[in-house]
Short mmCIF file of the C-alpha atoms (twelve columns), coordinates in Angstrom:
data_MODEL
# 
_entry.id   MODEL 
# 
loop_
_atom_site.group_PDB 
_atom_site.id 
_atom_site.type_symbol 
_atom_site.label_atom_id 
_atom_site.label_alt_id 
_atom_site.label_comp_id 
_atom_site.label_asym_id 
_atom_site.label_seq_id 
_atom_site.Cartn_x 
_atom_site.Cartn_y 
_atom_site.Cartn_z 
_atom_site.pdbx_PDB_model_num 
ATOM 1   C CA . UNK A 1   -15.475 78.821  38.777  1 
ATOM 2   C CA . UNK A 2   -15.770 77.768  35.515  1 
ATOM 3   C CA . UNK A 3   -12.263 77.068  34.903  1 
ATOM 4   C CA . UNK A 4   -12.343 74.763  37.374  1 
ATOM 5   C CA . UNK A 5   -14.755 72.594  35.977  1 
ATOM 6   C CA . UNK A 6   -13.682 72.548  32.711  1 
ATOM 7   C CA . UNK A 7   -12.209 69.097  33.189  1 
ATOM 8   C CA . UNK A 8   -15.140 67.684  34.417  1 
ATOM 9   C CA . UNK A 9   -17.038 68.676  31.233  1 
ATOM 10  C CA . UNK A 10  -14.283 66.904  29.491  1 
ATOM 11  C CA . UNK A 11  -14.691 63.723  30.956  1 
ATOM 12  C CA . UNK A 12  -18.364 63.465  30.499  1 
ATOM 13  C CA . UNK A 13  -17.741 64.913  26.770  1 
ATOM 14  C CA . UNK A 14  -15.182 61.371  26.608  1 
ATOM 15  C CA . UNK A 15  -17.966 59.048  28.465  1 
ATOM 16  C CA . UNK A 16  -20.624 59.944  25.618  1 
ATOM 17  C CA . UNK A 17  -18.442 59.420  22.842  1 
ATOM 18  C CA . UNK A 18  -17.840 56.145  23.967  1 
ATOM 19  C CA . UNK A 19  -21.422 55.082  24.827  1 
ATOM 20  C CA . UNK A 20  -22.148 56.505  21.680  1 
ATOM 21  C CA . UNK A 21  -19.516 54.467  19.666  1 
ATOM 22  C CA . UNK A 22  -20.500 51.083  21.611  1 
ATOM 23  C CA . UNK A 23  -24.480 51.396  20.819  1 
ATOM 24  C CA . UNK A 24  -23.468 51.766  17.247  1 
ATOM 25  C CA . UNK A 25  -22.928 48.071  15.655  1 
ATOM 26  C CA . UNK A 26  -20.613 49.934  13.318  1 
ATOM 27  C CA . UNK A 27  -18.003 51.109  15.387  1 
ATOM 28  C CA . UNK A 28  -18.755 47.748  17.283  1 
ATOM 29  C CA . UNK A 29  -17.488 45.082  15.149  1 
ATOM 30  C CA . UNK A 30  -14.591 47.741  14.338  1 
ATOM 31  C CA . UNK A 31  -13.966 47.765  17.689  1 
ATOM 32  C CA . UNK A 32  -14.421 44.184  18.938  1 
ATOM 33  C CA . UNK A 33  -13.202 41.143  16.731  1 
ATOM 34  C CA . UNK A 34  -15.626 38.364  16.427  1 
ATOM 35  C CA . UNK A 35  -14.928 35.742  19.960  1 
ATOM 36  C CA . UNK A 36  -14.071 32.923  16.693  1 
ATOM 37  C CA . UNK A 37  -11.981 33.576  13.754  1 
ATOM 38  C CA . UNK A 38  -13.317 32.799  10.579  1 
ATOM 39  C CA . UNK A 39  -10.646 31.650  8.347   1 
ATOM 40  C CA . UNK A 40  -10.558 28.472  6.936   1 
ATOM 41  C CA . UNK A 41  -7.687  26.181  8.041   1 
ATOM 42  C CA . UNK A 42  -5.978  24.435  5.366   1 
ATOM 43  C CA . UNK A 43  -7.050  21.034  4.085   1 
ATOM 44  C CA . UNK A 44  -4.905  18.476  4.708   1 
ATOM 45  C CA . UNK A 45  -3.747  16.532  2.032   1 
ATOM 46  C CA . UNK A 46  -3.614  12.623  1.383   1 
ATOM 47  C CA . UNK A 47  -1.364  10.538  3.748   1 
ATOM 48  C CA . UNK A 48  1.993   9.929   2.589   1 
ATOM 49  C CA . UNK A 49  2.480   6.237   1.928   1 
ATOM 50  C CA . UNK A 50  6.126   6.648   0.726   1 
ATOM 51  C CA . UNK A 51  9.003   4.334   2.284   1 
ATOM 52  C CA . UNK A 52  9.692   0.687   2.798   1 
ATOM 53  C CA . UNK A 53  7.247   -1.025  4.182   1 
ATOM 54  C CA . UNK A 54  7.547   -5.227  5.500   1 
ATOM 55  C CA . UNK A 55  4.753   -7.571  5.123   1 
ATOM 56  C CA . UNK A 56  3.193   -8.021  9.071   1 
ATOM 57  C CA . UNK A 57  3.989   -12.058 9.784   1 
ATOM 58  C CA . UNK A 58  6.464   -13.119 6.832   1 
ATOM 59  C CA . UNK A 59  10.244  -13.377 8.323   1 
ATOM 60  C CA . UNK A 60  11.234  -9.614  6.742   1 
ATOM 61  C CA . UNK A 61  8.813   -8.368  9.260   1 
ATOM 62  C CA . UNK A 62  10.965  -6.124  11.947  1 
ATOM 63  C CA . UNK A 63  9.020   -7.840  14.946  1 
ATOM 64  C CA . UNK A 64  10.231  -11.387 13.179  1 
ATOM 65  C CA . UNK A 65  13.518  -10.168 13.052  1 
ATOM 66  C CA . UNK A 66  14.528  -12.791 10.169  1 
ATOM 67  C CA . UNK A 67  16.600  -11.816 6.451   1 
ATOM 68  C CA . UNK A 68  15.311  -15.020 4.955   1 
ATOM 69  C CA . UNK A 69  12.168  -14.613 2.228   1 
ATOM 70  C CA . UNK A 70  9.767   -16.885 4.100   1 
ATOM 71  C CA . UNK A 71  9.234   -18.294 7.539   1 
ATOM 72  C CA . UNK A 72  6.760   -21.130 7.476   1 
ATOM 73  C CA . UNK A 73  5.570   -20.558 11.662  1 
ATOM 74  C CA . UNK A 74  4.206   -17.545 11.129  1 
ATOM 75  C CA . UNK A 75  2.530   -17.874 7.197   1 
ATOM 76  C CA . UNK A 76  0.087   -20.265 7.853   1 
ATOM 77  C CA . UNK A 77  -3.024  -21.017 5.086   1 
ATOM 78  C CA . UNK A 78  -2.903  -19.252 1.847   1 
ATOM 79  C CA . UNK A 79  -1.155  -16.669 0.689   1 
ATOM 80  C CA . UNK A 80  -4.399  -14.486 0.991   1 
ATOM 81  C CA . UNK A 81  -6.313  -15.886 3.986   1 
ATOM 82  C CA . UNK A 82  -8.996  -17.156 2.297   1 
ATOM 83  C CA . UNK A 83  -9.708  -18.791 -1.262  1 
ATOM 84  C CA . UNK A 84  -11.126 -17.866 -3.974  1 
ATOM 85  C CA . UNK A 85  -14.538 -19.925 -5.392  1 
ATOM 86  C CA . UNK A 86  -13.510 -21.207 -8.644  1 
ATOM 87  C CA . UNK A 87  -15.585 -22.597 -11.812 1 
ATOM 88  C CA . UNK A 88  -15.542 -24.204 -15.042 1 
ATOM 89  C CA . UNK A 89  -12.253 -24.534 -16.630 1 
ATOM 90  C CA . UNK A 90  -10.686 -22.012 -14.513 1 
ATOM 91  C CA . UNK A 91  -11.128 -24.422 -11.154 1 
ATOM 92  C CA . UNK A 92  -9.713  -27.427 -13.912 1 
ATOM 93  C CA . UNK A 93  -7.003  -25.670 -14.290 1 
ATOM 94  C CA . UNK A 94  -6.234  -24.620 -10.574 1 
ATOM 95  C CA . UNK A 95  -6.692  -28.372 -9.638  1 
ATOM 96  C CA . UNK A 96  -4.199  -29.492 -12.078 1 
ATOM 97  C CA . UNK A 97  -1.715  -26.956 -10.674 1 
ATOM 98  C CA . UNK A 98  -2.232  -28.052 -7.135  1 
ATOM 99  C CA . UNK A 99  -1.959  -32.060 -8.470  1 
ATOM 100 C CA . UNK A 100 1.073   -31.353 -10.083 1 
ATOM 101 C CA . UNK A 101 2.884   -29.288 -7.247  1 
ATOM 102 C CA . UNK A 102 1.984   -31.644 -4.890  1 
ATOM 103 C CA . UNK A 103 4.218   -34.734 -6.895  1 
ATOM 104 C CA . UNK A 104 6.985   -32.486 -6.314  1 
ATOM 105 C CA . UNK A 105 6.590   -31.297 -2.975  1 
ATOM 106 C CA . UNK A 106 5.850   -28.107 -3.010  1 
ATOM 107 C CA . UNK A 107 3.462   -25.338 -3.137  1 
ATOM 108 C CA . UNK A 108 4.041   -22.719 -5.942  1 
ATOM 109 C CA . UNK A 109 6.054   -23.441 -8.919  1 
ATOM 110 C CA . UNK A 110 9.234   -21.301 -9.252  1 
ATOM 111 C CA . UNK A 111 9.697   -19.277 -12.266 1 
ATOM 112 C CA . UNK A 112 11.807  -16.086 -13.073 1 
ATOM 113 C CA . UNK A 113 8.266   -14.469 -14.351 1 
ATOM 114 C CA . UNK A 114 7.025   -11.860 -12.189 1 
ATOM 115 C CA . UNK A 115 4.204   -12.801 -10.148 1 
ATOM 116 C CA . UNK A 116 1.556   -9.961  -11.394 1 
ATOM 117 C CA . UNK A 117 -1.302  -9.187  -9.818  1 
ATOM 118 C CA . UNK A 118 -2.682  -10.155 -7.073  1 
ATOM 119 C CA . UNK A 119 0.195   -12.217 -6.327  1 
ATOM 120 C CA . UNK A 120 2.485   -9.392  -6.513  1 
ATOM 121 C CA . UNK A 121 0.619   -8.784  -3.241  1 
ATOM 122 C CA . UNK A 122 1.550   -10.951 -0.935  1 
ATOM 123 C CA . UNK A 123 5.106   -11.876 -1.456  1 
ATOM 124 C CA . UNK A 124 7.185   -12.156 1.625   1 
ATOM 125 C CA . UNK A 125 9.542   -9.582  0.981   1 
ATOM 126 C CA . UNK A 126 9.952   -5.971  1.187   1 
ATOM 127 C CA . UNK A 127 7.609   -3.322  -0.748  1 
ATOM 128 C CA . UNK A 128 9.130   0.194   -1.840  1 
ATOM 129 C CA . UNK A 129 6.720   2.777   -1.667  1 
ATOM 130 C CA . UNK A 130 7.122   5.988   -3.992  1 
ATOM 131 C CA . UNK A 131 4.197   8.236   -4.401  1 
ATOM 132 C CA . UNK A 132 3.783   11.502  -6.121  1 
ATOM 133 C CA . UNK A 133 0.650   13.347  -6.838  1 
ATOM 134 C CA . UNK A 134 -0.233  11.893  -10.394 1 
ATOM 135 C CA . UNK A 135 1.433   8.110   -9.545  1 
ATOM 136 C CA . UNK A 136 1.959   5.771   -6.991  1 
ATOM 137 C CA . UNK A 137 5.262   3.139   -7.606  1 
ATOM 138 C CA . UNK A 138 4.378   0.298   -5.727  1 
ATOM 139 C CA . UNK A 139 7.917   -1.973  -6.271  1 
ATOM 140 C CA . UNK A 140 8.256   -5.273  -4.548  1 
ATOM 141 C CA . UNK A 141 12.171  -6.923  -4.030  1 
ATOM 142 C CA . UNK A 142 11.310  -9.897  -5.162  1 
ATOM 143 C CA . UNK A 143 12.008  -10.252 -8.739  1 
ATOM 144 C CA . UNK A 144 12.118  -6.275  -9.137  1 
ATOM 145 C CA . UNK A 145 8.302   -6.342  -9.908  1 
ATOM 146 C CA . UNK A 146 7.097   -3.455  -9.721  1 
ATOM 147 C CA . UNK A 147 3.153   -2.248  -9.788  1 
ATOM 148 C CA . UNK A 148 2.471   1.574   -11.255 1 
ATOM 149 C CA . UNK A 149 -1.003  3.243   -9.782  1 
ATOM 150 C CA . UNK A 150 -2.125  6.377   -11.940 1 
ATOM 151 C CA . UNK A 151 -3.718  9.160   -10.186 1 
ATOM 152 C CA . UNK A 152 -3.869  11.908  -12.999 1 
ATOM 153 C CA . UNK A 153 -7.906  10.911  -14.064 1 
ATOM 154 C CA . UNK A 154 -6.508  8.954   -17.110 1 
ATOM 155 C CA . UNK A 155 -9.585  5.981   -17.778 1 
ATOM 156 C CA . UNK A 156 -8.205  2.630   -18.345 1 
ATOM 157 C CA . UNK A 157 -7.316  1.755   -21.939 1 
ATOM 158 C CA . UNK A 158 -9.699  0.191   -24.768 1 
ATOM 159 C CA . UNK A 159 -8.253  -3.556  -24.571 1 
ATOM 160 C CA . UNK A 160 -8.349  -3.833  -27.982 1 
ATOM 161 C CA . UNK A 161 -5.707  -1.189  -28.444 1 
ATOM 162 C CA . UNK A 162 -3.992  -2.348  -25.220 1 
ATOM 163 C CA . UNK A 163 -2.359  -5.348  -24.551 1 
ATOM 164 C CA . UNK A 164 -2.674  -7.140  -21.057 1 
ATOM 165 C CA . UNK A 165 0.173   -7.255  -18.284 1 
ATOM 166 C CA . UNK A 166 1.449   -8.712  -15.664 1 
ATOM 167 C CA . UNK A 167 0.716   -5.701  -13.281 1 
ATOM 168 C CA . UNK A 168 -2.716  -4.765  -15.443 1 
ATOM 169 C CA . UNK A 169 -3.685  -0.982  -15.525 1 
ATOM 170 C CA . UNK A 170 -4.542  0.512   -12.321 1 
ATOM 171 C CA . UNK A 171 -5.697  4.090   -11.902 1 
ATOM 172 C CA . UNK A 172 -6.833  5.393   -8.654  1 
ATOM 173 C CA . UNK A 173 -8.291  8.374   -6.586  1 
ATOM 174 C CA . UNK A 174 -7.896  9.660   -3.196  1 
ATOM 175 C CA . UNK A 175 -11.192 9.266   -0.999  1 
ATOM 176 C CA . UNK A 176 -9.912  11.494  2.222   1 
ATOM 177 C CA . UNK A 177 -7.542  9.140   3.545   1 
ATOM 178 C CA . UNK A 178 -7.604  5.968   1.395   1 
ATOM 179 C CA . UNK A 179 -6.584  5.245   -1.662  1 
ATOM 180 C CA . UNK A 180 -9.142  3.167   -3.799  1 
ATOM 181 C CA . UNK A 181 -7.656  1.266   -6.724  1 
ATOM 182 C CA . UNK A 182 -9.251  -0.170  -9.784  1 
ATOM 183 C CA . UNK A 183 -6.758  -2.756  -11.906 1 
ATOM 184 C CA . UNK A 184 -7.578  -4.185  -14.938 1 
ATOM 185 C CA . UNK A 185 -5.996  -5.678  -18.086 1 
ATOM 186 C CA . UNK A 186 -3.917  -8.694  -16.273 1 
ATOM 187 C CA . UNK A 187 -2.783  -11.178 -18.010 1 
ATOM 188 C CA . UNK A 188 -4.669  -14.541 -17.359 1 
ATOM 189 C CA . UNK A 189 -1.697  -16.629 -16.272 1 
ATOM 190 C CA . UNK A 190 -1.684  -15.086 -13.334 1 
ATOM 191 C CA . UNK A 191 -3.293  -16.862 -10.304 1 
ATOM 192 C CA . UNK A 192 -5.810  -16.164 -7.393  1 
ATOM 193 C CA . UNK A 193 -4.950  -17.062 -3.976  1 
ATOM 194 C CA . UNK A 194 -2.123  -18.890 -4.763  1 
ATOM 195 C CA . UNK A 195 1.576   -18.347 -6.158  1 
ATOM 196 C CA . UNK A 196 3.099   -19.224 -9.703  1 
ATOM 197 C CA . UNK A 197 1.406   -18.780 -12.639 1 
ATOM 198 C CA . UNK A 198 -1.088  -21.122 -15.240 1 
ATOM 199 C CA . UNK A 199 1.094   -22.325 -17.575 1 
ATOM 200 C CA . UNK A 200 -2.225  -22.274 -19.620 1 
ATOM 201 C CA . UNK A 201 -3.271  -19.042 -19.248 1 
ATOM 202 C CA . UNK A 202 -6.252  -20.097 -17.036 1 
ATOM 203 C CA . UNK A 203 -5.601  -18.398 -13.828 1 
ATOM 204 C CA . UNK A 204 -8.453  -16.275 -14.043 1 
ATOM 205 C CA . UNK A 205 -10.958 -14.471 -16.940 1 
ATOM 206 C CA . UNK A 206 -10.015 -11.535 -19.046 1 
ATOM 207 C CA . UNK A 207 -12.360 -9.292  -17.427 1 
ATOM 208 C CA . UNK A 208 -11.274 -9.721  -13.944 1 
ATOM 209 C CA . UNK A 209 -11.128 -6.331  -12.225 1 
ATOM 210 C CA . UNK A 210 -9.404  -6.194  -8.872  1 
ATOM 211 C CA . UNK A 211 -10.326 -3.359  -6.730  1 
ATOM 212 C CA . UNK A 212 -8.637  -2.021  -3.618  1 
ATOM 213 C CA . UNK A 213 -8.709  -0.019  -0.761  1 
ATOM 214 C CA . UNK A 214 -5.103  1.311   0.791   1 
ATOM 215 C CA . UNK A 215 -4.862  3.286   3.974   1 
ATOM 216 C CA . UNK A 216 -2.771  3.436   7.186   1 
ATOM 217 C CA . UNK A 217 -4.783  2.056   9.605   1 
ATOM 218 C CA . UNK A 218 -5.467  3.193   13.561  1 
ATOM 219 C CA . UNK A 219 -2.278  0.667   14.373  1 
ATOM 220 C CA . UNK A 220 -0.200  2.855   11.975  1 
ATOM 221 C CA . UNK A 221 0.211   -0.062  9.265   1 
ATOM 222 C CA . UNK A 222 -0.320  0.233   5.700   1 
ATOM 223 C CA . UNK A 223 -3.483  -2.105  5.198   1 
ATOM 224 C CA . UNK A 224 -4.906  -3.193  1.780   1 
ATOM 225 C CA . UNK A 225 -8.409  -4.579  1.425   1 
ATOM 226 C CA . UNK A 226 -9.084  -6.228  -1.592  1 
ATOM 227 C CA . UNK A 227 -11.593 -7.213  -4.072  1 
ATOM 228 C CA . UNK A 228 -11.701 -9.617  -6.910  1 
ATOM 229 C CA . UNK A 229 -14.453 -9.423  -9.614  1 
ATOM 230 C CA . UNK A 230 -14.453 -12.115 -12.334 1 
ATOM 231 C CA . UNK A 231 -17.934 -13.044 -13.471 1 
ATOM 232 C CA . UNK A 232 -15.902 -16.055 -15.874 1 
ATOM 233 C CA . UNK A 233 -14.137 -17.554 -13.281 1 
ATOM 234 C CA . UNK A 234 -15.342 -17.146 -10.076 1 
ATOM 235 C CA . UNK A 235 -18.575 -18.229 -8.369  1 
ATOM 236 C CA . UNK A 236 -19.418 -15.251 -6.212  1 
ATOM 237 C CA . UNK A 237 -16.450 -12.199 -6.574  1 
ATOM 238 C CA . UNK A 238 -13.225 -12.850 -3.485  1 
ATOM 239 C CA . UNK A 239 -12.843 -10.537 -0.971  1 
ATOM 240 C CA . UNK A 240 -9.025  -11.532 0.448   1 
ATOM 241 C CA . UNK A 241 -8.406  -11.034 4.530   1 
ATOM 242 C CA . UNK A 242 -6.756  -7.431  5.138   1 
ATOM 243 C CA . UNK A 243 -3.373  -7.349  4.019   1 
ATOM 244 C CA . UNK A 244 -0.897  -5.136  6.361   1 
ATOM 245 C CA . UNK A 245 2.435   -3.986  5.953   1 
ATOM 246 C CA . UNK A 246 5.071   -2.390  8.716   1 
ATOM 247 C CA . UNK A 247 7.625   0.530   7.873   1 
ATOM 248 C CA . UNK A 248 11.005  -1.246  8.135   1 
ATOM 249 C CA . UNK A 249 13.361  -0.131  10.380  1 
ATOM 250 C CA . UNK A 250 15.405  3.194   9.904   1 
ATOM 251 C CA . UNK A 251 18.147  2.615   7.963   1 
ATOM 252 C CA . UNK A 252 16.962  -0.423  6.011   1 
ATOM 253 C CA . UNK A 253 17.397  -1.024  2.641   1 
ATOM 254 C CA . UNK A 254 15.926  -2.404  -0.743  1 
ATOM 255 C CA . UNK A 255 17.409  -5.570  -1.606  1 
ATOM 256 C CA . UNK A 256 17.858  -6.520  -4.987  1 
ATOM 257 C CA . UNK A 257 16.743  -9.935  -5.820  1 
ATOM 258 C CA . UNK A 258 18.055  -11.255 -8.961  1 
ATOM 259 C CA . UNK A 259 15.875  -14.654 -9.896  1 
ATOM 260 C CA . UNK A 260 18.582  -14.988 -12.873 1 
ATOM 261 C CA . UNK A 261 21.256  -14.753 -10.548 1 
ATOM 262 C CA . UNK A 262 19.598  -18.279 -8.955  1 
ATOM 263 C CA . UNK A 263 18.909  -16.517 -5.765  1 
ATOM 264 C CA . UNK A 264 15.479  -18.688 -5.860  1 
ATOM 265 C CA . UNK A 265 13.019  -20.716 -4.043  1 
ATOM 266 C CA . UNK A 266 14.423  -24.440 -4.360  1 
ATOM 267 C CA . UNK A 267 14.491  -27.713 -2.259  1 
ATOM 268 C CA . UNK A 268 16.477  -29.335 -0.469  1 
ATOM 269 C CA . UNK A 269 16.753  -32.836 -1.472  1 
ATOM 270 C CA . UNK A 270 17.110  -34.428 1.663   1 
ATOM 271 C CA . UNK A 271 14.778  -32.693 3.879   1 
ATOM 272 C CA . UNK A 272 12.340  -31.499 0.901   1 
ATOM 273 C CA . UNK A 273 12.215  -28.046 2.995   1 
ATOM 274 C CA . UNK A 274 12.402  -25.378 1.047   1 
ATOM 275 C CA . UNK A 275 15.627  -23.196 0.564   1 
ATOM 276 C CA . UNK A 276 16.248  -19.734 0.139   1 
ATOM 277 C CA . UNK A 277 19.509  -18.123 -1.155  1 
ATOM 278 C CA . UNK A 278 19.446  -14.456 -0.992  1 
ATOM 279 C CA . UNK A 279 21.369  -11.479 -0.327  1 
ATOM 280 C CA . UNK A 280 21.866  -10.520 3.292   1 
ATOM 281 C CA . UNK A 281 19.644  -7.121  3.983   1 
ATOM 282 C CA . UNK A 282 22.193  -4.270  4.948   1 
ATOM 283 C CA . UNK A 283 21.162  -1.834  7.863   1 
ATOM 284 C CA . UNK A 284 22.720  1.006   7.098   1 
ATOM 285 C CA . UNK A 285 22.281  2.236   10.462  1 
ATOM 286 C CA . UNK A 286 23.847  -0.575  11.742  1 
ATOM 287 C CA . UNK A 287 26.756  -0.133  9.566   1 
ATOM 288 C CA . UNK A 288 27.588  3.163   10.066  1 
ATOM 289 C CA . UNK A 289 27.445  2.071   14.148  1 
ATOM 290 C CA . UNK A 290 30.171  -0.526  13.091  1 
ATOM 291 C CA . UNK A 291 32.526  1.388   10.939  1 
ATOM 292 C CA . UNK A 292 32.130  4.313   13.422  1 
ATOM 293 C CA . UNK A 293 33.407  1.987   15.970  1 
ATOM 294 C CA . UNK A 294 36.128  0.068   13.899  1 
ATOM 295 C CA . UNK A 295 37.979  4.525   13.973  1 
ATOM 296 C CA . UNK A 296 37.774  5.150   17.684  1 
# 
């Protein structure tokens, strides 16, 4: 008899230990993993804002489908969408530009100088994008000008030790996903809201601080909102419309525009449009298609 319910005894011997085990938060948690992990997904980093990108509107715009620099019916106002409040000798000097320009017929004076900032901008050409995670090479075809944003926590330099430039010092930090910018040290022939330069040197103050804010926005453009602060030259600091750029097709390249070369804004005599002799923009896509086809 009791051989034969020696199994039995077994089985209730096996239904304590595990009653036993569950009642005991110990062997619980060993037991049972937590219903929601605990570990920390990774944090994603800053957007990646490398590649060629075309100004939204101007005629290098994919949508436009144009290789010339400008296209007049779809850049309409200024360069910026609004204008900046000048004063003092500063709005003089902006009049006198705009006087002279107009006895010539045109609306920015060609020169071979880069445009600097906030000029640099706007232009109606393509932007090359190379970022890193100390800098930020923001190069522009026209004239080769190209813009260098530190992000290594350098300070901007003492400007009596440091000469002014074109493209000014700009240094920059990552806020989650947009980039805010802080340029100073320009040199004062460049011009706000408008292209060319001041041939003297009044474009703006020497303590104007631009300051930016660059992100991809929900649309998937590159968008930069900008801020100019000039307590010398402007009535109440400028606040320029959004500025958006689209990623150029794949397989487009970075033209080189050589203002020596006379591949330059000039008019035509006749019509008193404006003319535009540049290089024609390879696809290399589009090539490779071609030569691929010139084999079979």
């Amino acid at each position: 008899m009791p051989m034969k319910t020696l199994p039995l005894v077994h089985a209730v011997i096996a239904l304590l230990a595990i009653l036993a085990a569950s009642a005991n938060p110990l062997f619980a948690i060993a037991a049972t993993p937590p219903a929601t992990s605990s570990v920390a997904k990774p944090k994603a980093g800053p957007p990646d804002l490398s590649g060629l990108w075309m100004p939204v509107g101007s005629s290098v715009d994919p949508l436009v489908n144009s290789t010339g620099a400008d296209n007049p019916d779809t850049n309409v106002g200024p360069p910026f969408g609004t204008t900046p409040e000048l004063k003092g000798v500063y709005l003089e000097s902006a009049r006198k530009r705009a006087e002279a320009l107009a006895k010539v017929g045109s609306e920015f004076k060609t020169s071979c100088k880069v445009l600097g900032m906030p000029t640099n901008m706007v232009g109606p050409y393509a932007v090359e994008i190379m970022q890193t995670p100390t800098q930020i090479n923001w190069a522009q075809e026209f004239l080769r000008e190209t813009r260098r944003i530190y992000l290594d926590g350098r300070a901007h330099p003492n400007p009596e030790e440091a000469p002014s430039t074109f493209e000014g010092h700009s240094v920059a930090r990552w806020e989650e996903n947009v980039l805010v910018v802080e340029t100073t040290h320009i040199r004062q022939e460049t011009t706000l809201g408008e292209y060319g330069h001041a041939d003297d040197a009044l474009g703006h103050g020497p303590r104007m601080i631009i300051k930016e804010r660059i992100f991809i926005n929900d649309e998937g453009l590159l968008q930069v909102d900008g801020r100019v602060e000039d307590p010398d030259a402007l009535v109440k600091p400028w606040q320029w419309a959004p500025l958006t750029f689209r990623r150029a097709p794949k397989g487009v390249e970075f033209m080189e525009f050589v203002c020596e070369d006379s591949n330059n804004e000039s008019i035509d005599p006749v019509t008193g449009a404006e003319i535009t002799t540049i290089p024609e923009r390879r696809n290399l896509n589009q090539a490779n298609n071609k030569n691929q086809g010139d084999t079979k």
